[in-house]
N, C-alpha and C positions, 0 to 999 in steps of 0.2 A: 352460599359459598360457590366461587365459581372451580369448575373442573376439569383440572389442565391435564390433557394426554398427553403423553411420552411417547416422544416417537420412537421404535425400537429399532435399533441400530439390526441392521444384517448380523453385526458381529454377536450381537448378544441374541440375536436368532437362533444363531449357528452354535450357539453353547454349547450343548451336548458334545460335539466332534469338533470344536474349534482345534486342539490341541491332536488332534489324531490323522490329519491333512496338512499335506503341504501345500499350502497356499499359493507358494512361490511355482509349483511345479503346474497348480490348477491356473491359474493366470498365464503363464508363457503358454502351455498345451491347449488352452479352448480361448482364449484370448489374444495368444501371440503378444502378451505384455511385460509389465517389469514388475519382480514383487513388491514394491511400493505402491501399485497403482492398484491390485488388488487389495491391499491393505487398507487404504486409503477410500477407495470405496465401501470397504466392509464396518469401515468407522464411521462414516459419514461426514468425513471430513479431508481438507486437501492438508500439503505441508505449511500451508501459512495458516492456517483456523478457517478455510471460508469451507460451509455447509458443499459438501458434495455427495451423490449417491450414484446407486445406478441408475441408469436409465431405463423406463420399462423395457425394451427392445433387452437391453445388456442385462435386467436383471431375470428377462426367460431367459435368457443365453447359459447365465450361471445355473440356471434351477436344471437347464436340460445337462450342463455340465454335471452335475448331482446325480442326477438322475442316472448321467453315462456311468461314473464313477461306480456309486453303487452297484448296477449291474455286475460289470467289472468285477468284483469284489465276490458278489454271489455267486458268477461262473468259475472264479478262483476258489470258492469255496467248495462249490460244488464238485469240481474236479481232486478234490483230496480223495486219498483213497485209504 
């Protein structure tokens, strides 16, 4: 029996926090794009059905956007008093 991998989409990567980011605000801010286009990406797919992703180069780009974010977050945390 042969054994088909599944590619996994970005978006079902990002499960955990899909719904806790704005996607639309991460795209315009580290991408200067439109929130379709990060979406779109994160699907694997364009607005007609054809296979799209990121590009290596574009998908370090997002991990370091992550990355930034996160931080972000921890030094807002951190700063509670």
């Amino acid at each position: 029996m042969e054994i088909i991998e599944k590619k996994l989409t970005v978006r079902k990567q990002l499960e955990d926090v899909l719904l806790e980011v704005s996607w639309a605000k991460v795209s315009k801010k580290y991408f200067d794009r439109s929130p379709s286009w990060i979406y779109h990406k994160m699907d694997g797919i364009d607005g007609n059905g054809k296979e799209v992703g990121f590009s290596p180069q574009e998908l370090e780009e997002f991990r370091g956007a992550l990355y930034d974010l996160a931080e972000r977050i921890r030094k807002s945390a951190d700063s509670l008093k």
